[in-house]
Backbone atoms as SQL, in Angstrom:
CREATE TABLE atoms (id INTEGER PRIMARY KEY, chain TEXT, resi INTEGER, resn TEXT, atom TEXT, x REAL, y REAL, z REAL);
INSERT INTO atoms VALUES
  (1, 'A', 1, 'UNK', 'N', 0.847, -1.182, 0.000),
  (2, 'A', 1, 'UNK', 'CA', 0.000, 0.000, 0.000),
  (3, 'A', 1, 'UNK', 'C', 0.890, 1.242, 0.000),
  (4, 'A', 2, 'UNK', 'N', 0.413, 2.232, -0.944),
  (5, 'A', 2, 'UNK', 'CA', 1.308, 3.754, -0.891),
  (6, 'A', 2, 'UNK', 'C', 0.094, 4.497, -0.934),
  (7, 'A', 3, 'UNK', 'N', 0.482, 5.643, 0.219),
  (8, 'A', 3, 'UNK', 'CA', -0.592, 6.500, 0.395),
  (9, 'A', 3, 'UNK', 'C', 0.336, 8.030, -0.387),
  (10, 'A', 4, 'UNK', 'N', -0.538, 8.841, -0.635),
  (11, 'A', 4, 'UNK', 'CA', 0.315, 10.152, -0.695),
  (12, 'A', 4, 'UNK', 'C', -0.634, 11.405, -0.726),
  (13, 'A', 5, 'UNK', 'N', 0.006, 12.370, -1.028),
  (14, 'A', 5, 'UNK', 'CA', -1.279, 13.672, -0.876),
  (15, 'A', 5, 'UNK', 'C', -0.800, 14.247, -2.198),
  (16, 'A', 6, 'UNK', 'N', -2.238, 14.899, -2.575),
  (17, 'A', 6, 'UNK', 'CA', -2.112, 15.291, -4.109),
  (18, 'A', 6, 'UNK', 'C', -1.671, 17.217, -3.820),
  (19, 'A', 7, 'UNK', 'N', -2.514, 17.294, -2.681),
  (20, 'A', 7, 'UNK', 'CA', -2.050, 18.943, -1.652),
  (21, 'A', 7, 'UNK', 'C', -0.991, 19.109, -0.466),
  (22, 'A', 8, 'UNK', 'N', -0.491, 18.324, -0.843),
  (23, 'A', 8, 'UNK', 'CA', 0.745, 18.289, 0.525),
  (24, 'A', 8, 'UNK', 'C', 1.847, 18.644, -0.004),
  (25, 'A', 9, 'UNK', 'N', 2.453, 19.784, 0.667),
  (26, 'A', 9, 'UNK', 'CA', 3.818, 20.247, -0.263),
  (27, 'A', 9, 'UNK', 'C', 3.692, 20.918, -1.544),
  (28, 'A', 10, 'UNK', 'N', 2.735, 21.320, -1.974),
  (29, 'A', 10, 'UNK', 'CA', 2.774, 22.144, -2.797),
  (30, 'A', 10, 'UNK', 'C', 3.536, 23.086, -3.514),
  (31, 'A', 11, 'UNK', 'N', 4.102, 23.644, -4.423),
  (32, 'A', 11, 'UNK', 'CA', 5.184, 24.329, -4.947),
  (33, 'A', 11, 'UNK', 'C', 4.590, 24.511, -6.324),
  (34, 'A', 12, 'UNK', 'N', 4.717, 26.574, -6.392),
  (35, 'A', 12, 'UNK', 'CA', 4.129, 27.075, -7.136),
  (36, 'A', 12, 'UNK', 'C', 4.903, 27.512, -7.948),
  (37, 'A', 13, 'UNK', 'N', 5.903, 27.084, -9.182),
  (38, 'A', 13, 'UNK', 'CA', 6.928, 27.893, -9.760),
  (39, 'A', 13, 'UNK', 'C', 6.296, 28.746, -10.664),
  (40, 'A', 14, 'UNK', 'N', 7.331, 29.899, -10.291),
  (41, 'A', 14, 'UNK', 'CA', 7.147, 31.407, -11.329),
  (42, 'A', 14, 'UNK', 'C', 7.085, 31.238, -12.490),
  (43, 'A', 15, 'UNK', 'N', 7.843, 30.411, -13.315),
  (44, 'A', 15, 'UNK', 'CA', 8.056, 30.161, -14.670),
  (45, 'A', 15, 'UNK', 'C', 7.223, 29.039, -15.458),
  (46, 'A', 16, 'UNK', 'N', 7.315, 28.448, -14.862),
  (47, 'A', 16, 'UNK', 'CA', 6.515, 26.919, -15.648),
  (48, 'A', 16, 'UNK', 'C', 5.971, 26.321, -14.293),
  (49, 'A', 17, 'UNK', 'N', 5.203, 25.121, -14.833),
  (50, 'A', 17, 'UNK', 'CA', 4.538, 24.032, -14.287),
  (51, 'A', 17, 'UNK', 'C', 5.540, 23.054, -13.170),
  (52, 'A', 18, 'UNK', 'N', 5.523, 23.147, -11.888),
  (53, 'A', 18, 'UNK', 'CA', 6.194, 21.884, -11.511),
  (54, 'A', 18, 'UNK', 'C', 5.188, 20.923, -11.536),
  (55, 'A', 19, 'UNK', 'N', 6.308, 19.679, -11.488),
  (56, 'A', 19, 'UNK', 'CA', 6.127, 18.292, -11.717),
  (57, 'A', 19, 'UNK', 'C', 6.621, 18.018, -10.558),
  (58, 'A', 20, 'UNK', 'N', 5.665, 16.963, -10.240),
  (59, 'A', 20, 'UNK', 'CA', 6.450, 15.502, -9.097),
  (60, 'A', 20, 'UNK', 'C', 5.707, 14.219, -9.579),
  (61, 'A', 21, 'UNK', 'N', 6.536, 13.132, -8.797),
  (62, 'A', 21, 'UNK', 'CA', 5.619, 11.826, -8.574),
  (63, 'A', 21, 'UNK', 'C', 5.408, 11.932, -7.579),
  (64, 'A', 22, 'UNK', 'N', 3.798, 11.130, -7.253),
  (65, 'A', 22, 'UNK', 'CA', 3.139, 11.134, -6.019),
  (66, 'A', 22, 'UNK', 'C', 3.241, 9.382, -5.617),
  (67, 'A', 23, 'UNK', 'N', 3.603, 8.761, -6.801),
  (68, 'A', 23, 'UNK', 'CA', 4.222, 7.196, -6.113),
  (69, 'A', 23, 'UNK', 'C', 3.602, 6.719, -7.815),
  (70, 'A', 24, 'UNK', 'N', 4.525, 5.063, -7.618),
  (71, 'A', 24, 'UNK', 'CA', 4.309, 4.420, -8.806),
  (72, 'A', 24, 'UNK', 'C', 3.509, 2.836, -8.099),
  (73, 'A', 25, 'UNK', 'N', 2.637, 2.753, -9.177),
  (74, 'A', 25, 'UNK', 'CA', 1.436, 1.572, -8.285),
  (75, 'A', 25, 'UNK', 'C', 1.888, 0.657, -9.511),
  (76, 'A', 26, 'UNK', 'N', 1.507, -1.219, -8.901),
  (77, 'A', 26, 'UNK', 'CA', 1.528, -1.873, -9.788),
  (78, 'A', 26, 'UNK', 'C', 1.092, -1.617, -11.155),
  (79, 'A', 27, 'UNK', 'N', 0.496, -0.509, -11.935),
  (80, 'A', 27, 'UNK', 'CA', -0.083, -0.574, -13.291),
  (81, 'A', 27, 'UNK', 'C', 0.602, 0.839, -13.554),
  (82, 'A', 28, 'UNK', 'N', 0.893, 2.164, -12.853),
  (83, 'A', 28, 'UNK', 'CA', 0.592, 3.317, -13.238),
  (84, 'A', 28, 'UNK', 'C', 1.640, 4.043, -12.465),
  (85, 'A', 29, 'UNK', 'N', 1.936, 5.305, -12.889),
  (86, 'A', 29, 'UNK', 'CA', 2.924, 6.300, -12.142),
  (87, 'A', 29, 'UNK', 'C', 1.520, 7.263, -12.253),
  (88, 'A', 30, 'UNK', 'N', 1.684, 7.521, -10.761),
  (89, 'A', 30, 'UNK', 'CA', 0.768, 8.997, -10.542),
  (90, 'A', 30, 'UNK', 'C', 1.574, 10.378, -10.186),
  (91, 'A', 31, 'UNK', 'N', 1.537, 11.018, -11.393),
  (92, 'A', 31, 'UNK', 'CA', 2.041, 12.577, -11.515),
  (93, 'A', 31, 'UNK', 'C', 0.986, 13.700, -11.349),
  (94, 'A', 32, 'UNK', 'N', 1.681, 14.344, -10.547),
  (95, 'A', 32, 'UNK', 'CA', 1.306, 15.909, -9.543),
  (96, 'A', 32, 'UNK', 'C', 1.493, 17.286, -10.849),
  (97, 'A', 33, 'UNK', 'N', 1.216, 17.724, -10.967),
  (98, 'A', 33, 'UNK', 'CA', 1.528, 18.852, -12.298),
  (99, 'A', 33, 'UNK', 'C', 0.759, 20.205, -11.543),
  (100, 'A', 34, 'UNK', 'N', 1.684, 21.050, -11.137),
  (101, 'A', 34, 'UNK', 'CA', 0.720, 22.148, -10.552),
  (102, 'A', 34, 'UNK', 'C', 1.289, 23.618, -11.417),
  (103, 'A', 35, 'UNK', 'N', 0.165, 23.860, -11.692),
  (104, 'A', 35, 'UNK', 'CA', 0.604, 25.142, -12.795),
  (105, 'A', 35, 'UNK', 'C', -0.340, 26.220, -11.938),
  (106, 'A', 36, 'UNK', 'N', 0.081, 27.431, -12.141),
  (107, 'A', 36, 'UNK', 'CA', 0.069, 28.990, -11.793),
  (108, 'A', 36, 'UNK', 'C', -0.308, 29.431, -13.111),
  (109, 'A', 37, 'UNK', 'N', -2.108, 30.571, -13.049),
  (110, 'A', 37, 'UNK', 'CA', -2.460, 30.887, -13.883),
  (111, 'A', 37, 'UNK', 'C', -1.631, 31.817, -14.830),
  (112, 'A', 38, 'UNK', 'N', -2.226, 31.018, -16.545),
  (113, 'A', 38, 'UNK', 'CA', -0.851, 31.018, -17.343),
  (114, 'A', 38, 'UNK', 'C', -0.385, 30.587, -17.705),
  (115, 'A', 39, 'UNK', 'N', 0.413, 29.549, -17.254),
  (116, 'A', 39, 'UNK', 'CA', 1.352, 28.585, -17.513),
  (117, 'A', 39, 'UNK', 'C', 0.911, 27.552, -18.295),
  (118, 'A', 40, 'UNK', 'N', 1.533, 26.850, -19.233),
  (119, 'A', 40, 'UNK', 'CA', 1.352, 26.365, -20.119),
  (120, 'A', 40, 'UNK', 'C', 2.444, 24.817, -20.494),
  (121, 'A', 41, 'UNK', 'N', 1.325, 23.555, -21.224),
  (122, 'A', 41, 'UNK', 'CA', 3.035, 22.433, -21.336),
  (123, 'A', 41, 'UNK', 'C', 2.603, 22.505, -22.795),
  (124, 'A', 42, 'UNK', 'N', 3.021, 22.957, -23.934),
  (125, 'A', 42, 'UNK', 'CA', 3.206, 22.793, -25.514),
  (126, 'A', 42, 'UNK', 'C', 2.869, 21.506, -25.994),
  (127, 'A', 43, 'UNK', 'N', 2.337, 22.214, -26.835),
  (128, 'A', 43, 'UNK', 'CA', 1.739, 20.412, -27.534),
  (129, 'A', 43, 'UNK', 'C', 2.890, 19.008, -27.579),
  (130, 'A', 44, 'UNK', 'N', 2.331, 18.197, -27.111),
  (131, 'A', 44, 'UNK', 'CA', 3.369, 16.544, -26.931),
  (132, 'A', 44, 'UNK', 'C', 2.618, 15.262, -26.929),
  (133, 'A', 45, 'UNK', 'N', 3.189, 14.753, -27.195),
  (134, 'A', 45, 'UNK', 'CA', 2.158, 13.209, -27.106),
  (135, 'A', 45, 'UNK', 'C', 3.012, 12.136, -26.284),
  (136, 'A', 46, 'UNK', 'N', 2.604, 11.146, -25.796),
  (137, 'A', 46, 'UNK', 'CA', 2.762, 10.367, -25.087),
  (138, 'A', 46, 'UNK', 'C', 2.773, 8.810, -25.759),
  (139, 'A', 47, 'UNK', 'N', 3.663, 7.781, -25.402),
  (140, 'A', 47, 'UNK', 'CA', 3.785, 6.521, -26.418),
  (141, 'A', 47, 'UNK', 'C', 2.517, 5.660, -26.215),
  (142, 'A', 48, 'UNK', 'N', 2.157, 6.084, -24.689),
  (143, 'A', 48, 'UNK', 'CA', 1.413, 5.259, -24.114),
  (144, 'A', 48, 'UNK', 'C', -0.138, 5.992, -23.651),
  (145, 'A', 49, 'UNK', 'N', -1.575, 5.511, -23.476),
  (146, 'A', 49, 'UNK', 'CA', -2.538, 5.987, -23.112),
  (147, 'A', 49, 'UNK', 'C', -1.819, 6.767, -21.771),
  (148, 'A', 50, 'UNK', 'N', -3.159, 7.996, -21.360),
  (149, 'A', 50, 'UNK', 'CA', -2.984, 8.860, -20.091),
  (150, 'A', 50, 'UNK', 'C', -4.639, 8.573, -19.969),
  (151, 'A', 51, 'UNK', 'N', -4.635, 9.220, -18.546),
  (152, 'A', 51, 'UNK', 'CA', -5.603, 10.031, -17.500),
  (153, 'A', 51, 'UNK', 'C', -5.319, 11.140, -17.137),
  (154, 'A', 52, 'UNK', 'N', -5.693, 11.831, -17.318),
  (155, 'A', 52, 'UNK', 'CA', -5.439, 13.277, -16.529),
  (156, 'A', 52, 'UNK', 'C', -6.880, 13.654, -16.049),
  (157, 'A', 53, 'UNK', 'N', -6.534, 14.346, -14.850),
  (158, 'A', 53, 'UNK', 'CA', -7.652, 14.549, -13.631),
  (159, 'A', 53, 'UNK', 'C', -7.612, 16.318, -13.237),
  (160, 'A', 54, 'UNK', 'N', -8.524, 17.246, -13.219),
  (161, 'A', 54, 'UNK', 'CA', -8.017, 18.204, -13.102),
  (162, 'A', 54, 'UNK', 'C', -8.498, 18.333, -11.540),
  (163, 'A', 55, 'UNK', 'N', -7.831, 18.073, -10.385),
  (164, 'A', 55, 'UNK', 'CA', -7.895, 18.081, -8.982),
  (165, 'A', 55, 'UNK', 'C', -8.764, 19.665, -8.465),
  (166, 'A', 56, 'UNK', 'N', -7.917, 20.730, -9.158),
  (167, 'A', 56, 'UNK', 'CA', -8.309, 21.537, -8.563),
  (168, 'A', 56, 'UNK', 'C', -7.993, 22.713, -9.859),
  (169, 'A', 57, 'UNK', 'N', -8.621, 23.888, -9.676),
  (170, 'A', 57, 'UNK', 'CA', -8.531, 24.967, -10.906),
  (171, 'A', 57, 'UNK', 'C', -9.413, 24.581, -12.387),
  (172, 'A', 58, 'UNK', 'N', -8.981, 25.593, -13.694),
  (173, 'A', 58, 'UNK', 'CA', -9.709, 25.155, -14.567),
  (174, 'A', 58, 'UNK', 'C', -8.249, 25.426, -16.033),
  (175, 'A', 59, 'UNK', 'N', -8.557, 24.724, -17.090),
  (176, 'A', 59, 'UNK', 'CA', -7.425, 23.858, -17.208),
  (177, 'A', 59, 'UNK', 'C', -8.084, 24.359, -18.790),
  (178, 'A', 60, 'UNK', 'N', -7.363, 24.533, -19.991),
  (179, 'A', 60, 'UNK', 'CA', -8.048, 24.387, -21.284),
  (180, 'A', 60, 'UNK', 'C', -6.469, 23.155, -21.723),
  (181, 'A', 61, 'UNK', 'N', -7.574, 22.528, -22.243),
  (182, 'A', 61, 'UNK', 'CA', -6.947, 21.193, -22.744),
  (183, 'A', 61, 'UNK', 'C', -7.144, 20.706, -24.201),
  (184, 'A', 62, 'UNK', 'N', -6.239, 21.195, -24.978),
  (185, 'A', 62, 'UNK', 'CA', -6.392, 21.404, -26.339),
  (186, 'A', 62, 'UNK', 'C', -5.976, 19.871, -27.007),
  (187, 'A', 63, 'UNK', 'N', -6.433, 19.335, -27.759),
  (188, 'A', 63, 'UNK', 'CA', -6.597, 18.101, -28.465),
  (189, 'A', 63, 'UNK', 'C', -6.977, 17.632, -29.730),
  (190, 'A', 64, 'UNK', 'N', -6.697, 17.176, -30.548),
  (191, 'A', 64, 'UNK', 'CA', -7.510, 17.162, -32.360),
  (192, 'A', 64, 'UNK', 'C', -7.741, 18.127, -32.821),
  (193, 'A', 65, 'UNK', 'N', -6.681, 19.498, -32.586),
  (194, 'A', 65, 'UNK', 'CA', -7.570, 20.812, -32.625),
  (195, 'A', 65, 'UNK', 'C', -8.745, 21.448, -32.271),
  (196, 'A', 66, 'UNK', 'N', -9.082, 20.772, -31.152),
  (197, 'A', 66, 'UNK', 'CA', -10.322, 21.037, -30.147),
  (198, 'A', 66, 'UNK', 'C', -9.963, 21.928, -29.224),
  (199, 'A', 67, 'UNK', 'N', -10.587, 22.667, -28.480),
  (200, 'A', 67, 'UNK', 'CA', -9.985, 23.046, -26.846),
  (201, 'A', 67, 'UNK', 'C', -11.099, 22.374, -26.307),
  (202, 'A', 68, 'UNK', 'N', -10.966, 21.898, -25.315),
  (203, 'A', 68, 'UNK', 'CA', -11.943, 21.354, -24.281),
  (204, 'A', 68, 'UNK', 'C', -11.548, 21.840, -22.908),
  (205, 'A', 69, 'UNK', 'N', -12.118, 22.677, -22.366),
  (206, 'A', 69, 'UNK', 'CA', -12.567, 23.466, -21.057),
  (207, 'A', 69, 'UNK', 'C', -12.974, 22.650, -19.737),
  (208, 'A', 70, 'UNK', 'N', -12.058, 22.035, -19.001),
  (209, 'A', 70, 'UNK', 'CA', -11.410, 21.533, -18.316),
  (210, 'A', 70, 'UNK', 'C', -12.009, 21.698, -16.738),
  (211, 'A', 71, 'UNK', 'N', -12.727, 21.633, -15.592),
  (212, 'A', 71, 'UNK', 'CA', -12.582, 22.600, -14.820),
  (213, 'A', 71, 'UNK', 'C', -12.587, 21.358, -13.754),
  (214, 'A', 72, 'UNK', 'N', -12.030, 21.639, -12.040),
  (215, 'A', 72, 'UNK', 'CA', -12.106, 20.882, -10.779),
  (216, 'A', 72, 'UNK', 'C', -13.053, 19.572, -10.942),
  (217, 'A', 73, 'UNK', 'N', -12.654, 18.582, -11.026),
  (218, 'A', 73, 'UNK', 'CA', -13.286, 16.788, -11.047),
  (219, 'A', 73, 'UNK', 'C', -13.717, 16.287, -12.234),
  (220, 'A', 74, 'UNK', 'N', -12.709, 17.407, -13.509),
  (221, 'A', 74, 'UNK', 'CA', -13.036, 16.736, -14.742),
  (222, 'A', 74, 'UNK', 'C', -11.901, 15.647, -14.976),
  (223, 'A', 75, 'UNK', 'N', -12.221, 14.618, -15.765),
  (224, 'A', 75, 'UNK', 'CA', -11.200, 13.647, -16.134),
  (225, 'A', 75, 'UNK', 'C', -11.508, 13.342, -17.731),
  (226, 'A', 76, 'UNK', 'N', -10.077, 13.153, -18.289),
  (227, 'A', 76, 'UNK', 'CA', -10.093, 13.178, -19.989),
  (228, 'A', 76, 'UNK', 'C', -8.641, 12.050, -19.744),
  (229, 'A', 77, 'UNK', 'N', -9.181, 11.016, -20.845),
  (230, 'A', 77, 'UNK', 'CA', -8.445, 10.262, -21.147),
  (231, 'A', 77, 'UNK', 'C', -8.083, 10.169, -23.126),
  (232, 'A', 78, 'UNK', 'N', -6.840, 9.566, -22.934),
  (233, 'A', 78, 'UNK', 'CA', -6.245, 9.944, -24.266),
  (234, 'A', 78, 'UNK', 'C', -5.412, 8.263, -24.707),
  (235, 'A', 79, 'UNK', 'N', -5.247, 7.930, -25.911),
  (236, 'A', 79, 'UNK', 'CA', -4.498, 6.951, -26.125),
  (237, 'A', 79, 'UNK', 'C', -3.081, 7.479, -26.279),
  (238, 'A', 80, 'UNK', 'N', -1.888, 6.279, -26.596),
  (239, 'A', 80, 'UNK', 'CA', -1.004, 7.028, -26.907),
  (240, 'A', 80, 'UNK', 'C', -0.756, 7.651, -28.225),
  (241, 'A', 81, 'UNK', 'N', -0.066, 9.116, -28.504),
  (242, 'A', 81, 'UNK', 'CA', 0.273, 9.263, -29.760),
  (243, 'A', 81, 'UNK', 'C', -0.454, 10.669, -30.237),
  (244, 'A', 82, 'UNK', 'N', -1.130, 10.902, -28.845),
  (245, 'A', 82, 'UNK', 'CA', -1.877, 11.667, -29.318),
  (246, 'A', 82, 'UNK', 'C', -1.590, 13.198, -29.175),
  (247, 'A', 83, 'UNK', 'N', -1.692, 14.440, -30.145),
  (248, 'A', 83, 'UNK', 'CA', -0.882, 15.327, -29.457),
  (249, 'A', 83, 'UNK', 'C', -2.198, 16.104, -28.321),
  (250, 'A', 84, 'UNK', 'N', -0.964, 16.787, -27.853),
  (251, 'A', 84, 'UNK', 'CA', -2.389, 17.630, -26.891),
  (252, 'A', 84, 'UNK', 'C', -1.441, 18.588, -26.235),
  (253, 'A', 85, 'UNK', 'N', -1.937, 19.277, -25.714),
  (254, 'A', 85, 'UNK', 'CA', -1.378, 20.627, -25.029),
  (255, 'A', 85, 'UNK', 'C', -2.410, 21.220, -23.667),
  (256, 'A', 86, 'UNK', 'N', -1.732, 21.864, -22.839),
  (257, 'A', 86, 'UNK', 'CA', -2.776, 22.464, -21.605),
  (258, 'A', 86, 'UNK', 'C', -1.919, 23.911, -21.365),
  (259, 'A', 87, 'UNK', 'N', -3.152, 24.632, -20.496),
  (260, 'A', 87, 'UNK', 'CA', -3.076, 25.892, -20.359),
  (261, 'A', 87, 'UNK', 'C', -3.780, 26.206, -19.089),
  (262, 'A', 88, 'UNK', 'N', -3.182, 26.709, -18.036),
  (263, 'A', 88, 'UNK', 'CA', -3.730, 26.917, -17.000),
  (264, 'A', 88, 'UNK', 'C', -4.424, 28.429, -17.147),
  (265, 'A', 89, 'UNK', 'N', -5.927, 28.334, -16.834),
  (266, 'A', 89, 'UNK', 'CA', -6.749, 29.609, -16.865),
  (267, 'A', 89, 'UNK', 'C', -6.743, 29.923, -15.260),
  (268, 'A', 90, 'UNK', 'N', -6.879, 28.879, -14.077),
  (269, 'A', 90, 'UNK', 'CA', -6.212, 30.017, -13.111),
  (270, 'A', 90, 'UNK', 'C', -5.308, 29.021, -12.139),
  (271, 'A', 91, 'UNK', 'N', -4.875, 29.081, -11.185),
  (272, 'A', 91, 'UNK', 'CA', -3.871, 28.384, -10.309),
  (273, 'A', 91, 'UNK', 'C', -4.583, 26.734, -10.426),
  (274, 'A', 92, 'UNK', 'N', -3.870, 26.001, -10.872),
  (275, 'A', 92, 'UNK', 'CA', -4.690, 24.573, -10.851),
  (276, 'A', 92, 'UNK', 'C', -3.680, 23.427, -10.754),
  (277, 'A', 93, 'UNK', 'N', -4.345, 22.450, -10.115),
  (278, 'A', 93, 'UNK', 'CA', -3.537, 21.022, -9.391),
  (279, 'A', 93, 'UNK', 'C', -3.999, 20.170, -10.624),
  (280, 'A', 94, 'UNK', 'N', -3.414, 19.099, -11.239),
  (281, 'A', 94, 'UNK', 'CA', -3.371, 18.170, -12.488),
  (282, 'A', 94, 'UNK', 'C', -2.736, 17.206, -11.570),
  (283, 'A', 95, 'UNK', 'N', -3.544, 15.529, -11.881),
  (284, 'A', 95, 'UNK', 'CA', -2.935, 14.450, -11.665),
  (285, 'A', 95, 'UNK', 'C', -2.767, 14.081, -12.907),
  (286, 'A', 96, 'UNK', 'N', -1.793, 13.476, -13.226),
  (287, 'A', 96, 'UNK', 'CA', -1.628, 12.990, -14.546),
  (288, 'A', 96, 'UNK', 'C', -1.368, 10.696, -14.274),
  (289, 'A', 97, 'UNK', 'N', -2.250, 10.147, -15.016),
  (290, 'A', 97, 'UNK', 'CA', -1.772, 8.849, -14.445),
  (291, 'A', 97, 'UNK', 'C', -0.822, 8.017, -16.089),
  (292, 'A', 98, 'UNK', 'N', 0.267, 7.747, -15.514),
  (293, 'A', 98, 'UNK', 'CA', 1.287, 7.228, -16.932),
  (294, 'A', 98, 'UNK', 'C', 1.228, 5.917, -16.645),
  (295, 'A', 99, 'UNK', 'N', 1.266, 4.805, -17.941),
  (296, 'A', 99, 'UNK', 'CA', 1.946, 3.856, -17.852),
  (297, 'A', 99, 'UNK', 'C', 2.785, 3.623, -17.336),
  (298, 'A', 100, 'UNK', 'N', 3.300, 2.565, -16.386),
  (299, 'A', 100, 'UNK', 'CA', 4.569, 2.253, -15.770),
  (300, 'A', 100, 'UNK', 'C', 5.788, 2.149, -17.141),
  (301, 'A', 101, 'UNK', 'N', 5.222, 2.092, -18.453),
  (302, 'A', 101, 'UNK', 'CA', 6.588, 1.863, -19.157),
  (303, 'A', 101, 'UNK', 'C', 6.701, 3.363, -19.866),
  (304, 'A', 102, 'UNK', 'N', 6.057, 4.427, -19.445),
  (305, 'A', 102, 'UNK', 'CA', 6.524, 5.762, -19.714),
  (306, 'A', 102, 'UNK', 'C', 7.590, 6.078, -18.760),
  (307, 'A', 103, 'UNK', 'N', 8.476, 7.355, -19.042),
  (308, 'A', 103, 'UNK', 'CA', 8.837, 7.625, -18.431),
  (309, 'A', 103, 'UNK', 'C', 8.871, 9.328, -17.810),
  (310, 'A', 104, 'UNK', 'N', 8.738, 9.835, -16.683),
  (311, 'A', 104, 'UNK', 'CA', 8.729, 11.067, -15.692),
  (312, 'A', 104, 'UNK', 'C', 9.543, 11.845, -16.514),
  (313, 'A', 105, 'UNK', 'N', 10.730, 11.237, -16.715),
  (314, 'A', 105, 'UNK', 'CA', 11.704, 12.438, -17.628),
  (315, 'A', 105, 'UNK', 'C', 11.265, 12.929, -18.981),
  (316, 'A', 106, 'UNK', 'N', 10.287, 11.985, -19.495),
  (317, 'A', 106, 'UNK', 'CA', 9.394, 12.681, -20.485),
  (318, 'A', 106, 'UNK', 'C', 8.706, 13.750, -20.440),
  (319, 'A', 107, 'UNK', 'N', 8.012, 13.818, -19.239),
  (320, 'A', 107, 'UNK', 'CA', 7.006, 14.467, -19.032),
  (321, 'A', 107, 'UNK', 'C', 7.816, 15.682, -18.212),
  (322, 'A', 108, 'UNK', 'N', 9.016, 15.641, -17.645),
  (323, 'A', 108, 'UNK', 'CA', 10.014, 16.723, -17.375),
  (324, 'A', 108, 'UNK', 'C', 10.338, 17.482, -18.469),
  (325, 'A', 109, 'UNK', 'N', 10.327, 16.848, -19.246),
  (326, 'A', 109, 'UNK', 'CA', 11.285, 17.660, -20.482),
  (327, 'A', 109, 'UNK', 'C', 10.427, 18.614, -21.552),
  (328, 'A', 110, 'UNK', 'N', 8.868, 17.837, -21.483),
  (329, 'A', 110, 'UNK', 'CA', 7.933, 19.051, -22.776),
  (330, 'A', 110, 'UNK', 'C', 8.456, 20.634, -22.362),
  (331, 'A', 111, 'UNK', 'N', 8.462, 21.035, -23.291),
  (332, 'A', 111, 'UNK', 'CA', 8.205, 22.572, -22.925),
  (333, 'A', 111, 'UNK', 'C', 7.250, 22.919, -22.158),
  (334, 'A', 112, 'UNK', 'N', 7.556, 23.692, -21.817),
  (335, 'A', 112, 'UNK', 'CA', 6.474, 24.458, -20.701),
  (336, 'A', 112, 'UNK', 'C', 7.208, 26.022, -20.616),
  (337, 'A', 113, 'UNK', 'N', 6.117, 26.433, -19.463),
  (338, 'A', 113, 'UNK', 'CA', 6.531, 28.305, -19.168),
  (339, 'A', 113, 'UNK', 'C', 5.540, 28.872, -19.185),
  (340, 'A', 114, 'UNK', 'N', 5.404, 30.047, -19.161),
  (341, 'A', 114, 'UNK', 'CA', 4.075, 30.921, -19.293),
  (342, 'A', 114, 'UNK', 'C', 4.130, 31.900, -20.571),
  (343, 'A', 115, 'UNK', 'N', 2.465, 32.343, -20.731),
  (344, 'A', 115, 'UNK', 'CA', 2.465, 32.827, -21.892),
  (345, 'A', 115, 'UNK', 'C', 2.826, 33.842, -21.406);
């Protein structure tokens, strides 16, 4: 059993989005993504399906050339391959859930920053 907090420790960077892991479970790595209204991760795709959960705030989550408007206990799932991009409209908490055969340094490395 791994417990963790999705609001514990929090850290709001000036520039871009921080990232953490909140623990890796037999199927899944659960990632913390907390962005400051503004902030933005550039379109990227992933090898493997996601979950993303928007915990807290409201989130535009651009996809197939869609935006889809995002807000506190929405959840959008994606296969892999797919591109997509997010944009924080105001201070907002993102769980992101990865395949165990993705990897964190992926999801370290998209661009990000604020507009």
């Amino acid at each position: 059993m791994k417990i963790a907090s999705i609001v514990e420790d929090l850290v709001y960077n000036a520039d871009k989005p921080a990232i953490s892991v909140l623990f890796e479970s037999a199927a899944t790595k659960e990632i913390r993504i907390v962005f400051k209204k503004g902030q933005i991760m550039k379109s990227h795709k992933t090898p493997f399906p996601i979950v993303v959960e928007i915990f807290q705030g409201k989130i535009d989550f651009g996809v197939h050339g869609e935006l889809k408007h995002l807000v506190h206990g929405d959840l959008i799932t994606l296969e892999g391959n797919v591109l997509h991009d997010l944009r924080a409209l105001e201070d907002s908490i993102v769980r992101l859930s990865l395949s165990l055969k993705d990897k964190i340094e992926r999801v370290q490395e998209i661009e990000t920053g604020t507009e």
